[in-house]
Rosetta silent file (secondary structure, phi, psi, omega in degrees, C-alpha in Angstrom):
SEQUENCE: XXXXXXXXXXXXXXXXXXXXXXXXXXXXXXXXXXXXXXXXXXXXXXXXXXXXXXXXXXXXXXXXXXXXXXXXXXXXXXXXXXXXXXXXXXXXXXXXXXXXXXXXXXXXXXXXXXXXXXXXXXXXXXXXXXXXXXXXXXXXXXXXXXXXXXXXXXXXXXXXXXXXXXXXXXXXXXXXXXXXXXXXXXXXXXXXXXXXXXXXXXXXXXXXXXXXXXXXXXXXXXXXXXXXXXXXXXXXXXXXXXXXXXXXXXXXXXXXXXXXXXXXXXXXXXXXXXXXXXXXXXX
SCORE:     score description
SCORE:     0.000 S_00000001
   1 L     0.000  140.500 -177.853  -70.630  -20.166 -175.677 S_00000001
   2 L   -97.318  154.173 -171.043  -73.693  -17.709 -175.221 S_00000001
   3 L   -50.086   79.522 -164.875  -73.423  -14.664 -173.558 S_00000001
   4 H   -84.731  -22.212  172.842  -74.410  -16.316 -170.456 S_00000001
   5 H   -75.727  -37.351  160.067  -73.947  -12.903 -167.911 S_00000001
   6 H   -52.393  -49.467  123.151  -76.213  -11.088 -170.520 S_00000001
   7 H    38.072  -77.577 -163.902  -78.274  -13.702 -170.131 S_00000001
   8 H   -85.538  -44.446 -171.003  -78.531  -13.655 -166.445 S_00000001
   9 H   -52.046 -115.523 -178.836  -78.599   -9.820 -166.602 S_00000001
  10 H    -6.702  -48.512 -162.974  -81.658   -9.536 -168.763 S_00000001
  11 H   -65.296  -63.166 -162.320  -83.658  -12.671 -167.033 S_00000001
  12 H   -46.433  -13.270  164.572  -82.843  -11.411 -163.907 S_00000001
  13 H   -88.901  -47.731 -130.560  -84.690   -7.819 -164.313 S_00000001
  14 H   -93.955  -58.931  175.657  -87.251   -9.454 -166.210 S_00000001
  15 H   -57.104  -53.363  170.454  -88.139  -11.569 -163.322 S_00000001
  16 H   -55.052  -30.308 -164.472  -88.008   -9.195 -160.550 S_00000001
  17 H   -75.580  -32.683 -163.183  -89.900   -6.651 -162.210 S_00000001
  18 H   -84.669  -42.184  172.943  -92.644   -9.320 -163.113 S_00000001
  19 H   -60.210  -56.701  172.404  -92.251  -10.613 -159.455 S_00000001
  20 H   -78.031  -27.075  155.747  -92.771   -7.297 -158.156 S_00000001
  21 H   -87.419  -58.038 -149.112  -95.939   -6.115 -160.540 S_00000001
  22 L  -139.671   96.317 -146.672  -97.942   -9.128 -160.844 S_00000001
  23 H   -92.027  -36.039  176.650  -95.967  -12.265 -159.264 S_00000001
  24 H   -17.908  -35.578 -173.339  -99.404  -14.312 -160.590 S_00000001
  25 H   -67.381  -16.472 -135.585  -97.433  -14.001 -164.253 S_00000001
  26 L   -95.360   -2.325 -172.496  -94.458  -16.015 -163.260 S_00000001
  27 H   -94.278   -0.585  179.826  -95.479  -19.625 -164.674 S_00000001
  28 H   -84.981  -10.984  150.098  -94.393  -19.288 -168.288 S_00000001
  29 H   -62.897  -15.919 -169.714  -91.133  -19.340 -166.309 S_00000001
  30 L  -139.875  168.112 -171.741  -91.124  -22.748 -164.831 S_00000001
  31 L  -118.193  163.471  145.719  -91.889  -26.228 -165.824 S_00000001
  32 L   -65.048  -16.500  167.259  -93.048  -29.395 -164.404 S_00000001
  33 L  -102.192   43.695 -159.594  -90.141  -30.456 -163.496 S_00000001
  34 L  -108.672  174.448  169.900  -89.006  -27.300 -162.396 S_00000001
  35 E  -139.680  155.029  175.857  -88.681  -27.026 -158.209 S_00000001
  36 E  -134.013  142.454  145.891  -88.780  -24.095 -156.140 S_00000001
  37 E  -136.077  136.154 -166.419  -87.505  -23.777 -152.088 S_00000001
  38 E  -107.305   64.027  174.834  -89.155  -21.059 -150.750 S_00000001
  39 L    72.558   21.660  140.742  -87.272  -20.528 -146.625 S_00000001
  40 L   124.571   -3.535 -172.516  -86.390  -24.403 -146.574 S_00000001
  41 E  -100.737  124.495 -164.229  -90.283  -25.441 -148.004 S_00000001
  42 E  -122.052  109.300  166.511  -89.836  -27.317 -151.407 S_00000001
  43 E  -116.666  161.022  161.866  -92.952  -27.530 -154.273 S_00000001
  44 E  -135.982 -178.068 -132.535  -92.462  -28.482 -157.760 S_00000001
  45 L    79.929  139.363  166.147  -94.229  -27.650 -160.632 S_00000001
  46 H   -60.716  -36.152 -176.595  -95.240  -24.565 -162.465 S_00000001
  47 H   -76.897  -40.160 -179.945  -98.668  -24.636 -161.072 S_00000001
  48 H   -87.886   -7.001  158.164  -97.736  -25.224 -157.786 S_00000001
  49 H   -46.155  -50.109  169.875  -94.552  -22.771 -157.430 S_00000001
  50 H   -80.277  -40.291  158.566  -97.114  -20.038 -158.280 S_00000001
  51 H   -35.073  -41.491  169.866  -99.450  -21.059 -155.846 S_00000001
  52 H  -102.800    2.592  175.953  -96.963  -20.445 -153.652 S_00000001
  53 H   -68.758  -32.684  168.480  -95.362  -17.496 -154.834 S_00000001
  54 H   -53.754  -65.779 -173.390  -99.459  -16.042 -154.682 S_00000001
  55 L   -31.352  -33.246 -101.544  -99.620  -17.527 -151.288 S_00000001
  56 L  -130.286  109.580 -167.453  -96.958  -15.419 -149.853 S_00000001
  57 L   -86.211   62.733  172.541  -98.440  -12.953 -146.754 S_00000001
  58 L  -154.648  158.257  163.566  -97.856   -9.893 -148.388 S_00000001
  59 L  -116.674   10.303  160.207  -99.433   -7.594 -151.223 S_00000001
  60 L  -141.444  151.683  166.593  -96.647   -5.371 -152.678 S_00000001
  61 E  -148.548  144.000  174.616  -92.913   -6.280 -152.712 S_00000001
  62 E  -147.342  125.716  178.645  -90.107   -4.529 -154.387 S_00000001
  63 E   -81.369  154.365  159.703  -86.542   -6.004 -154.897 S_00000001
  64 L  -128.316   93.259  173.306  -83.126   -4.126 -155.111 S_00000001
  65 L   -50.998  136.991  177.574  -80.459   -6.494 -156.526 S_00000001
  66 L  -123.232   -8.783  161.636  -77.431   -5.558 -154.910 S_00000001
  67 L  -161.356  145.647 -176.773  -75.173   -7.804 -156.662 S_00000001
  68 L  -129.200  123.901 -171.473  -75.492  -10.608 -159.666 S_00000001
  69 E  -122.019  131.619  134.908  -73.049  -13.822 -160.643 S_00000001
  70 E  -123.707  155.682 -177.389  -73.151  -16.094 -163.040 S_00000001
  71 E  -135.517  141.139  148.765  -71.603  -19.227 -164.679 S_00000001
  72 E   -70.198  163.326 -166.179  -72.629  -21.655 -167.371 S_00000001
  73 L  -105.772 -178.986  167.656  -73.971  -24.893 -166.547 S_00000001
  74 H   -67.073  177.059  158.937  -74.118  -28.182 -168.131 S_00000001
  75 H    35.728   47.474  145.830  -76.296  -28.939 -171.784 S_00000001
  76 H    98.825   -5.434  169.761  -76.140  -25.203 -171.967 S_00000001
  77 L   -73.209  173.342 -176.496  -77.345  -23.824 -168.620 S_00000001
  78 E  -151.893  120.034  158.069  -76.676  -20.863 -166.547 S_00000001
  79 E   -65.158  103.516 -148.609  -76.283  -20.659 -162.950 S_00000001
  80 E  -113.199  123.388  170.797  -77.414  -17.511 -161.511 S_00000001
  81 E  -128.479  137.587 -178.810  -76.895  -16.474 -157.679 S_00000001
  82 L  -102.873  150.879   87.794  -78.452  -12.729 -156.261 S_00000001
  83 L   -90.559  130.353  158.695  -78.343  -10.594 -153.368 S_00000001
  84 L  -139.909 -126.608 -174.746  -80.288   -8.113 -152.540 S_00000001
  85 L  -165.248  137.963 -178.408  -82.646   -6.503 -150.383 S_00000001
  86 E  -149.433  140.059  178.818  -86.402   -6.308 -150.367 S_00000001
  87 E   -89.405  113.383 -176.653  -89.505   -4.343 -149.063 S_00000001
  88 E  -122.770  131.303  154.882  -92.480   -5.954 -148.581 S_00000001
  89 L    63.206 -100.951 -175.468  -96.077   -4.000 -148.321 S_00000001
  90 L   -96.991  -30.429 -154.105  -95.212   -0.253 -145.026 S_00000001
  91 L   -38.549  165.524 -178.005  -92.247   -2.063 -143.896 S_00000001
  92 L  -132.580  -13.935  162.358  -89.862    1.006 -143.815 S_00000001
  93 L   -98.358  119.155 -174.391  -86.998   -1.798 -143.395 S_00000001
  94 L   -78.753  150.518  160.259  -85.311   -4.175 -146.172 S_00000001
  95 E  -100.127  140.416  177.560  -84.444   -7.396 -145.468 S_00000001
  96 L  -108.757  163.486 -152.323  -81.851   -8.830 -147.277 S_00000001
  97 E  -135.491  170.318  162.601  -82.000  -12.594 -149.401 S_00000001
  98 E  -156.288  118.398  155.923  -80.022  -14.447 -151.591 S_00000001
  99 E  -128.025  149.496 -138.232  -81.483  -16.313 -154.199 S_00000001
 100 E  -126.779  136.351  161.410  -79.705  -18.976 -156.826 S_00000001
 101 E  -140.295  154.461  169.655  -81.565  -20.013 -160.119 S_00000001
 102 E  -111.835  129.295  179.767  -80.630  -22.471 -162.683 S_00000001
 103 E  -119.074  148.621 -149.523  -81.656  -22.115 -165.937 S_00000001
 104 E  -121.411  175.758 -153.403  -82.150  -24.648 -168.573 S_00000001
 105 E  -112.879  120.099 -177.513  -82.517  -24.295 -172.769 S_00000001
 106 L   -83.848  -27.527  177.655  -86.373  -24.408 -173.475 S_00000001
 107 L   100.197  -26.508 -174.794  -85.367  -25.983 -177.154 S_00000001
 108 L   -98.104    8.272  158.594  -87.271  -23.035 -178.471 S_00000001
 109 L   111.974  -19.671  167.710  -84.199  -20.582 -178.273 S_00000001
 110 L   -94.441  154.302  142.034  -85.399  -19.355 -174.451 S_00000001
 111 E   -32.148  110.950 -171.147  -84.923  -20.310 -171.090 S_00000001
 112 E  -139.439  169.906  160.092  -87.043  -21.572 -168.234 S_00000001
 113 E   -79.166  122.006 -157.481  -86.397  -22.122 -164.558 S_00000001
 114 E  -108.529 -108.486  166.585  -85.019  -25.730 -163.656 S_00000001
 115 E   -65.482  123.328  138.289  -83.964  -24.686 -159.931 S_00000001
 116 E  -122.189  127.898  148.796  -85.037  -22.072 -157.386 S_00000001
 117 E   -93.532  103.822  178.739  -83.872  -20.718 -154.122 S_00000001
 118 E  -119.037  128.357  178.516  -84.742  -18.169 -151.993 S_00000001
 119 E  -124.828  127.347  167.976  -83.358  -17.332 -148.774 S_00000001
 120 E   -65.788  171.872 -179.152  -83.923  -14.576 -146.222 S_00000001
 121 L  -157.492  126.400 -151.726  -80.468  -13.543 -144.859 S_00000001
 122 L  -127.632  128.676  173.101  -80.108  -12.290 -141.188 S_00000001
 123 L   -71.139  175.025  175.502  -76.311  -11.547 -139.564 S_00000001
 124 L   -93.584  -29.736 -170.714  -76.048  -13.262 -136.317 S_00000001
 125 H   -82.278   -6.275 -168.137  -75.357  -10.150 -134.717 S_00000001
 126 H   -97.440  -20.093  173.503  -78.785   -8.402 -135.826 S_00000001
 127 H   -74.062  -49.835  176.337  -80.623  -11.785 -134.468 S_00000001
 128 H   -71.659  -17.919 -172.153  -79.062  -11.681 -131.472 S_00000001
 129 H   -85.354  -46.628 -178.090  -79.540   -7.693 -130.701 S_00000001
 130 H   -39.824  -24.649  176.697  -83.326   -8.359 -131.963 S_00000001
 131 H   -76.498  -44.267  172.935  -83.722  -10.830 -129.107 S_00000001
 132 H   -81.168   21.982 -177.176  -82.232   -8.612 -126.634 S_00000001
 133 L  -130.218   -9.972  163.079  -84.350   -5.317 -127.289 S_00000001
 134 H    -8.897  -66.270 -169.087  -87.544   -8.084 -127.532 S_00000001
 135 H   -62.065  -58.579  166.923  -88.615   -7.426 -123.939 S_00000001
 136 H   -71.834   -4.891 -172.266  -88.138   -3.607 -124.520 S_00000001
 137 H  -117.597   -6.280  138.698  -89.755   -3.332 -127.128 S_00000001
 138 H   -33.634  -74.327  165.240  -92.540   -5.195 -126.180 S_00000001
 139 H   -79.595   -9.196  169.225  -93.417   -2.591 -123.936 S_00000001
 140 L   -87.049 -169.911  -42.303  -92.288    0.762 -125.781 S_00000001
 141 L  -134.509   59.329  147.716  -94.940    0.176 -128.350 S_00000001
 142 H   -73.640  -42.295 -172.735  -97.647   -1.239 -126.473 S_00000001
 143 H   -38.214  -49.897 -167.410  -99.965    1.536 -126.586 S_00000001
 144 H   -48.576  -84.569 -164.354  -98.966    1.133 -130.730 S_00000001
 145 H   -37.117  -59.672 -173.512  -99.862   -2.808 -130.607 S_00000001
 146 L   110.900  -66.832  178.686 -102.738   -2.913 -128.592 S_00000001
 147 L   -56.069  110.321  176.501 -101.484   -6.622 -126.827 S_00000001
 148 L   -78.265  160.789  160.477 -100.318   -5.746 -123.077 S_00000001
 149 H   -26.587  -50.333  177.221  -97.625   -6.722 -121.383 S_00000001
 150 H   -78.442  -29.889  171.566  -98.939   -9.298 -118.914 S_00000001
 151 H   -77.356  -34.955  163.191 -100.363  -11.733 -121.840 S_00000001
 152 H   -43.492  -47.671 -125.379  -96.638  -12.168 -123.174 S_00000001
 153 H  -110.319  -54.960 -136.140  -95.104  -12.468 -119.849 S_00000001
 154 H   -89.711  -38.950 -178.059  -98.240  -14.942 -118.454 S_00000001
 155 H   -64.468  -38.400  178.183  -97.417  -16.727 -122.044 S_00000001
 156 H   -50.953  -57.340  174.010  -93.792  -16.836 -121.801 S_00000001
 157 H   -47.078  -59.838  178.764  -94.979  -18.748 -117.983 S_00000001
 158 H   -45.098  -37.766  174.955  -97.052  -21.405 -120.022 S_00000001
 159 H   -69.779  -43.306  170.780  -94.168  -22.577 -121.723 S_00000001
 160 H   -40.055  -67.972  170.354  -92.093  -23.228 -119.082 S_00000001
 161 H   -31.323  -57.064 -179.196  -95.255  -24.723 -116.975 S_00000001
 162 H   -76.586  -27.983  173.432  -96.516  -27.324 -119.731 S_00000001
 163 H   -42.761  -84.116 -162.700  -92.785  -27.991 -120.507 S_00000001
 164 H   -43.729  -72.968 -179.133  -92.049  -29.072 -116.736 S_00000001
 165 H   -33.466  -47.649  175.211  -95.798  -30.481 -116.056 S_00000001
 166 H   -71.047  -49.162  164.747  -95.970  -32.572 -119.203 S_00000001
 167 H   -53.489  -37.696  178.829  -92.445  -34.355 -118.646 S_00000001
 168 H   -59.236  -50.975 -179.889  -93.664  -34.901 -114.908 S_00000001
 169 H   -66.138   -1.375 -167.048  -96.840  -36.569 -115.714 S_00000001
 170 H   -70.981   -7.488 -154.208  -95.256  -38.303 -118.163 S_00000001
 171 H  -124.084   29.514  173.984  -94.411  -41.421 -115.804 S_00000001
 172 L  -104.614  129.552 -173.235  -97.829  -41.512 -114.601 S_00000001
 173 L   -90.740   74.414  171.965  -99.502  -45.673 -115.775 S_00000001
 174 L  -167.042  162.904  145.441 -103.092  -43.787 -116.699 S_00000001
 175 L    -7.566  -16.602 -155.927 -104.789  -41.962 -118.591 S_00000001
 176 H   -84.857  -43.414  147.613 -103.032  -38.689 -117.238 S_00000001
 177 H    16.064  -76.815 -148.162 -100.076  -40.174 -120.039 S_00000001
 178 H   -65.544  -46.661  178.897 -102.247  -39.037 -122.660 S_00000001
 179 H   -78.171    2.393  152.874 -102.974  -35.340 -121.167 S_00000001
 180 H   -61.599  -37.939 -156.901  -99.041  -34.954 -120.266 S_00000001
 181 H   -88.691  -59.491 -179.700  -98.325  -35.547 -123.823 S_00000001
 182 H   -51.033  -21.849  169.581 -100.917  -32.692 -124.511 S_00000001
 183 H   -35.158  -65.343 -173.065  -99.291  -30.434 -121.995 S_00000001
 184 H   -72.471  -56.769  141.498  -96.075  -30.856 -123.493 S_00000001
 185 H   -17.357  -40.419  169.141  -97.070  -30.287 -126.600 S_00000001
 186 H   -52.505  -48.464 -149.573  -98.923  -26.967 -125.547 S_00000001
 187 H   -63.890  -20.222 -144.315  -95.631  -25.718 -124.313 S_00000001
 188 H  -101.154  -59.981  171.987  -93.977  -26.635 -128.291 S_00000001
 189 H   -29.113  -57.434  173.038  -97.356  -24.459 -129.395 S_00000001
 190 H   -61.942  -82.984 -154.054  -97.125  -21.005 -127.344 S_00000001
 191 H   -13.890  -31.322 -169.769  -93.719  -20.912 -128.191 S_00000001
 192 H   -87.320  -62.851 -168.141  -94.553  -20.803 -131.823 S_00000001
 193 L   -53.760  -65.906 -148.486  -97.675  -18.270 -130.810 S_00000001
 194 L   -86.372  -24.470  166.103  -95.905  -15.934 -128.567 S_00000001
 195 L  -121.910   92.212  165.600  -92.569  -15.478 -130.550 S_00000001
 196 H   -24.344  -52.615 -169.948  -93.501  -15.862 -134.480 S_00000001
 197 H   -69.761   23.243  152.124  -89.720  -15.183 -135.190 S_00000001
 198 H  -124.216   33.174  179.355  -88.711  -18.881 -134.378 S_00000001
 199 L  -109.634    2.979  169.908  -91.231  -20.334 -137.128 S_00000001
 200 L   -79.963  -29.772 -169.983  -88.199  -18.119 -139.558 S_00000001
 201 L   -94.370  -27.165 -152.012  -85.338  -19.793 -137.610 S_00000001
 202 L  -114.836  155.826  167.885  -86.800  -23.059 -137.316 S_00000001
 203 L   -88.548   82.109 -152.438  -87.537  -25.776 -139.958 S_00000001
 204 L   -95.512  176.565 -178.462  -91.315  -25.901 -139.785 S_00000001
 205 L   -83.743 -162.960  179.510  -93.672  -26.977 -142.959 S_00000001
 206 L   -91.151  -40.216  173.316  -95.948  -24.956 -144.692 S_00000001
 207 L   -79.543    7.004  168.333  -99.013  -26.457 -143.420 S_00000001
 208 L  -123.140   18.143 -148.830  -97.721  -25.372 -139.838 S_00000001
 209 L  -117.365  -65.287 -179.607  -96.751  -22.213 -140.518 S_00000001
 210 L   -21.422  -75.994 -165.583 -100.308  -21.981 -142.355 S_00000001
 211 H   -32.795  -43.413 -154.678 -101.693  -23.268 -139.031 S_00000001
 212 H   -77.472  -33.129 -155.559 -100.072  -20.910 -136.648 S_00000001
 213 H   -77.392    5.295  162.808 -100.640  -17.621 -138.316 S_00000001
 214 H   -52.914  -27.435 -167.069 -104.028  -17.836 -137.237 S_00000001
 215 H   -89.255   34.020  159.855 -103.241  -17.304 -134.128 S_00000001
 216 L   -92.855   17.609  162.646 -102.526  -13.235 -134.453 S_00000001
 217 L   -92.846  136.586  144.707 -105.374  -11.972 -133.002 S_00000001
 218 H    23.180  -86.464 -169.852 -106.864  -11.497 -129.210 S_00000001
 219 H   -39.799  -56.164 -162.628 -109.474  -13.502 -129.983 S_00000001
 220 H   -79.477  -14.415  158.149 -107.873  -16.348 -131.779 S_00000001
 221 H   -82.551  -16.376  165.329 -105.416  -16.198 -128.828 S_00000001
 222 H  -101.975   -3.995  149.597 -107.561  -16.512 -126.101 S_00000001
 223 H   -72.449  -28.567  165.529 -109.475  -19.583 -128.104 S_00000001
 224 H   -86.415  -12.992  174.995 -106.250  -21.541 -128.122 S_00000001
 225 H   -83.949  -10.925 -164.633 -105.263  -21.147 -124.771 S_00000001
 226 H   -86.972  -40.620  137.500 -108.744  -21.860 -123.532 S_00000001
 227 H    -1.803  -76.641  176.950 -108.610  -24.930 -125.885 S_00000001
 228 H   -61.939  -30.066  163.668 -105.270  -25.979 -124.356 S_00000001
 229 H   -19.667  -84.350  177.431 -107.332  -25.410 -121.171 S_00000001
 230 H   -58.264  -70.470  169.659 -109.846  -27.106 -121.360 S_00000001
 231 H   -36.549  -58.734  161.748 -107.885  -30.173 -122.137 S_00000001
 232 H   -35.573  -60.731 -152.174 -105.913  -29.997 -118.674 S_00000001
 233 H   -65.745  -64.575 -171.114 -109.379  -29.183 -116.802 S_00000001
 234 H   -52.142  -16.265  173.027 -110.480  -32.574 -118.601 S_00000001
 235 H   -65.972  -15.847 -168.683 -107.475  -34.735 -116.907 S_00000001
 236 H   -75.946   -5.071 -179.853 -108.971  -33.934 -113.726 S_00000001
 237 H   -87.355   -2.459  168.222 -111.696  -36.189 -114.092 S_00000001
 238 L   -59.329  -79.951 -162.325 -108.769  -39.269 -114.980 S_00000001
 239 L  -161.393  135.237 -178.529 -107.190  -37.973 -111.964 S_00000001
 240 L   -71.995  113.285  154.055 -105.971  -34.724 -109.858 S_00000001
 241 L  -145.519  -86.813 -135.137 -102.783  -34.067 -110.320 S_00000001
 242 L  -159.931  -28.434  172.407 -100.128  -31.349 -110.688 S_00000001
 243 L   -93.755   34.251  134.634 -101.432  -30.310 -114.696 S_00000001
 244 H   -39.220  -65.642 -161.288 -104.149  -28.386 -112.504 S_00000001
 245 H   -81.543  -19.932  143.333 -101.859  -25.827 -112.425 S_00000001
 246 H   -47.616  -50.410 -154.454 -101.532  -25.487 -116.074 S_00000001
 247 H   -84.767  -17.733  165.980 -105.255  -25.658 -117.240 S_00000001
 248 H   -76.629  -45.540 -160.442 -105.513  -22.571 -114.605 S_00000001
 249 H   -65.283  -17.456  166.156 -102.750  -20.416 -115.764 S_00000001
 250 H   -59.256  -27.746 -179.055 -103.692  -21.335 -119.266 S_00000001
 251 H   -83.219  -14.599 -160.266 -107.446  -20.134 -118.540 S_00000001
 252 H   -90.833  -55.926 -176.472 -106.738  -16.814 -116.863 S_00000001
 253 H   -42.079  -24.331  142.056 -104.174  -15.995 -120.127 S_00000001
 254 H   -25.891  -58.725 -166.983 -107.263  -17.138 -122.029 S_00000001
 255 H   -61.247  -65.108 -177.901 -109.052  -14.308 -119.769 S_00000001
 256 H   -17.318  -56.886 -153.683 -106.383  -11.738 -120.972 S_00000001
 257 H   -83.649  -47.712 -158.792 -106.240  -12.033 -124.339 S_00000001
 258 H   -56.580  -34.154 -170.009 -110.249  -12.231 -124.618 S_00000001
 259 H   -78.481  -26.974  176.832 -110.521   -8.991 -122.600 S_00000001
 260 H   -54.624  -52.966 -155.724 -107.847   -7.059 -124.523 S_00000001
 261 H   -87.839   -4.538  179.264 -109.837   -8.036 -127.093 S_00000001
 262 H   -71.661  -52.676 -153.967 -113.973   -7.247 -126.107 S_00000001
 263 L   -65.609    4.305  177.470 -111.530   -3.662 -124.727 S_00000001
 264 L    62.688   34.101  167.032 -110.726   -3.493 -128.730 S_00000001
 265 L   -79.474   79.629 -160.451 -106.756   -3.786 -128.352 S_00000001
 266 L   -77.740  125.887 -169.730 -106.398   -5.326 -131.808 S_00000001
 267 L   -48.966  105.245  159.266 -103.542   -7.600 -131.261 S_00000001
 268 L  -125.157  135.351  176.761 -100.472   -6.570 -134.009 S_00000001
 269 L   -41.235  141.471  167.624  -97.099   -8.767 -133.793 S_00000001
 270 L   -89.690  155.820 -119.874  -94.191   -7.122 -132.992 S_00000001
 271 L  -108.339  -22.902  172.367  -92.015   -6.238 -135.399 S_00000001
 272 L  -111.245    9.398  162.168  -88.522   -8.156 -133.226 S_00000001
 273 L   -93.569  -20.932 -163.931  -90.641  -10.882 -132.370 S_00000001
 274 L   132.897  -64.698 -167.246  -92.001  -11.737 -135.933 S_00000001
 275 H   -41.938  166.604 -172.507  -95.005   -9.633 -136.577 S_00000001
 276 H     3.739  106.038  169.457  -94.698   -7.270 -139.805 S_00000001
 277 H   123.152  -56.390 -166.837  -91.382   -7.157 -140.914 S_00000001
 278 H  -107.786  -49.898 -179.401  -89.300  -10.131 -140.012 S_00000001
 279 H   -71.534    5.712 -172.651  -92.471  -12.707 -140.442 S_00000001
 280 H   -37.753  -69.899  174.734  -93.627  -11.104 -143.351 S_00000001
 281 H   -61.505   -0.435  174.000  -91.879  -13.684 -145.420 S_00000001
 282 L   -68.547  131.996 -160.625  -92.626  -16.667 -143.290 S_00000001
 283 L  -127.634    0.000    0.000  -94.145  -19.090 -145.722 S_00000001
């Protein structure tokens, strides 16, 4: 049997360090059949595994393995599982991961990756105190952020509103049907905008993830609510009814965001909400 914990020892430095200078380098590691999940999002391939390891909305990272196991595998493999902790770009706080790789016999006396997994790894009690200092901490470092108080709190309204409003309209036999469903749908939308830190909790793609992170600016926040807006304003010519009151409160948080941003409050996420630091790694 080969020294399979020397093995693991030796890949496993090999990788991180490679991971951590230039992650771009990483495909003489993997195969076509090889698969990576990446936070519950699964490519396979060598080409596309580095695409998404490139992809990845940060530009320095540095791992600390804090512990490493292994076992052989079948036809000569070796099952590797990590923890550690990692730093991605000013964060001044590691997060810690676990990730498991299986490695298969290249026939040429080497190694390759078969299977990878990587997981952030959050206690439940550090999730739950992050939710409850949210609010405060919103407002202790607005001056820092730049986003005031009243567009969270007026966003925070929208979900609830397009929640309720879109199931009410929902029983209406017109047209209004179709702008209920957009309502509700809005409501599925802030939620995603205004706390980043459920697109880490929740199992969203890649392409929605993509989608969303567009939204951290002012700007790009007062074009989707005016967006969502503007659809409500258009039911009224189906018919007036009760998702009135959405397309206004959706237009004046529109007005919010756009004025923070012509006043040059450049919008950055907060850090127990998602923004830098816990969403880094949202992929």
């Amino acid at each position: 049997m080969a020294d399979f914990a020397g093995i693991a020892k030796q890949f496993t430095e090999y990788y991180y360090n490679q991971f951590d200078t230039d992650r771009s380098q990483l495909a003489p590691l993997y195969r076509d059949n090889s698969m990576l999940t990446f936070e519950s999002a699964a490519v396979a391939g060598a080409g596309p595994i580095v695409e998404k390891l490139t992809s990845l909305p940060f530009a320095k990272v540095k791992h600390q393995v804090s512990t490493l196991d292994a076992q052989p595998g079948q036809d000569g493999g070796i099952i590797i599982l990590v923890t550690g902790a990692l730093l991605v770009d000013e964060e001044q706080r590691p997060m810690n991961y676990s990730q498991c790789f299986q490695l298969l016999p290249d026939g040429a006396g080497s190694y390759f990756i078969f299977n990878d997994i990587f997981k952030l790894v959050f206690a439940p009690e550090l999730v739950v105190h992050r939710y409850q200092i949210a609010f405060k901490e919103i407002s202790n470092d607005d001056a820092q952020r730049g986003v005031r108080l009243e567009e969270f709190q007026l966003g925070v309204v929208c979900i609830f509103l397009c929640f309720a409003l879109g199931i009410a309209n929902l029983f209406h036999l017109s047209l209004v049907i179709i702008f209920s469903v957009f309502c509700l749908v809005s409501s599925f939308i802030i939620i995603f905008i205004e706390i980043p830190l459920l697109m880490r909790v929740c199992p969203t793609s890649s392409t929605f993830d993509t989608f969303m992170q567009r939204f951290t600016t002012n700007y790009m926040r007062a074009l989707i609510y005016l967006v969502m807006a503007a659809i409500q304003w258009i039911s009224l010519v189906v018919d007036a009814t009760s998702l009135i009151a959405a397309a206004v409160l959706l237009t004046i948080t529109a007005g919010l965001y756009a004025l923070a941003g012509v006043k040059g409050q450049a919008f950055t996420g907060s850090k127990t909400l998602g923004g830098q630091g816990v969403a880094q790694m949202i992929v």
